[in-house]
C-alpha angles and dihedrals in degrees: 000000000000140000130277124181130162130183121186148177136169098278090020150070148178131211116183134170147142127254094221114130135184130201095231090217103038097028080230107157124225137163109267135186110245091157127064135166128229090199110171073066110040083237123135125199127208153187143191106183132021108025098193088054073047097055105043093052086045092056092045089056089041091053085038091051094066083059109115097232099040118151134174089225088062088044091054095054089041112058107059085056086047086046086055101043082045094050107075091046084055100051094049091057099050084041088056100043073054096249118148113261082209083071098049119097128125132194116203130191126206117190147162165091111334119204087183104049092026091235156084112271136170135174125194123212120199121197132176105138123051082209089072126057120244115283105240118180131162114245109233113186097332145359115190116188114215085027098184101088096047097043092114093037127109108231115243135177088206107119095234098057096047088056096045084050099047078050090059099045095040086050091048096044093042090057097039084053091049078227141070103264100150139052142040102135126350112229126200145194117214112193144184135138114325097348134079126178126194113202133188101214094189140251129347 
């Protein structure tokens, strides 16, 4: 479990997530990268569950984005039909390393700068059953995952108010859990055209 929050306008975009990660056999914690940059595209990819199905998605757009004719808007069609073809081959190998597949899921977040649109855009994908296809759905204003501590809150981009709201899921999802499974630093991609920054806003 992590958390996955996304804030975006027409020239900007948000990008936030904790560092928190847990080794899905000995429960040992670690820091772990749930945020990475396509830069050469002012895109930004990422996750909020499994980090190694993360990380092998993330290594498949990075090899797509030297393509010539690479463009977000073909990413975007394409990952949810890469996540689906991934995903058996996921669920075997935690079968086999004896998880629960009761416990797999993962969100991802594509987002970015479009040249062809003139906006930010961003798209999220959710996956958990290889019986069903991969959930794709455009993000339009704000996506907050988990969304149940935040659901009277006003959305901001301010610092101060990313990290205050982070406190408040990681708070929520650690006690629904009965163990600490969010939180460590919240990261976050700030985007517009032609620049992306990745800050570390501190501890949770």
């Amino acid at each position: 479990m992590s958390i996955l929050n996304v804030l975006l306008t027409r020239d900007h975009l948000v990008v936030a997530v904790d560092t928190l990660a847990e080794d899905a056999r000995t429960g040992a914690h670690s820091a772990g990268a749930k945020l990475l940059l396509i830069p050469q595209h002012n895109l930004v990819l990422a996750t909020r569950g499994s980090t190694q199905f993360f990380l092998r998605i993330y290594e498949l757009a990075l090899q797509a984005s030297f393509r010539a004719d690479f463009t977000m808007e073909q990413l975007s069609a394409e990952l949810g039909l890469v996540v689906d073809q991934l995903w058996p081959n996921y669920e075997k190998a935690a079968a086999e390393a004896g998880l629960p597949l009761a416990q797999l899921g993962t969100e991802l977040v594509l987002g970015g700068w479009s040249p062809r649109n003139g906006r930010m855009m961003a798209t999220g994908y959710a996956k958990s059953d290889s019986q069903r296809p991969c959930l794709v759905q455009a993000i339009e204003g704000q996506l907050a995952s988990p969304g149940e501590p935040l659901q009277a809150l006003t959305p901001s981009m301010a610092q101060a108010d990313l990290m205050a709201h982070a406190r408040l899921q990681a708070g929520y999802l650690n006690e629904q859990m009965g163990r600490e499974v969010a939180g460590g630093r919240l990261l976050a991609g700030f985007l517009q055209k032609g620049q992306t920054v990745l800050k570390d806003l501190g501890l949770m």
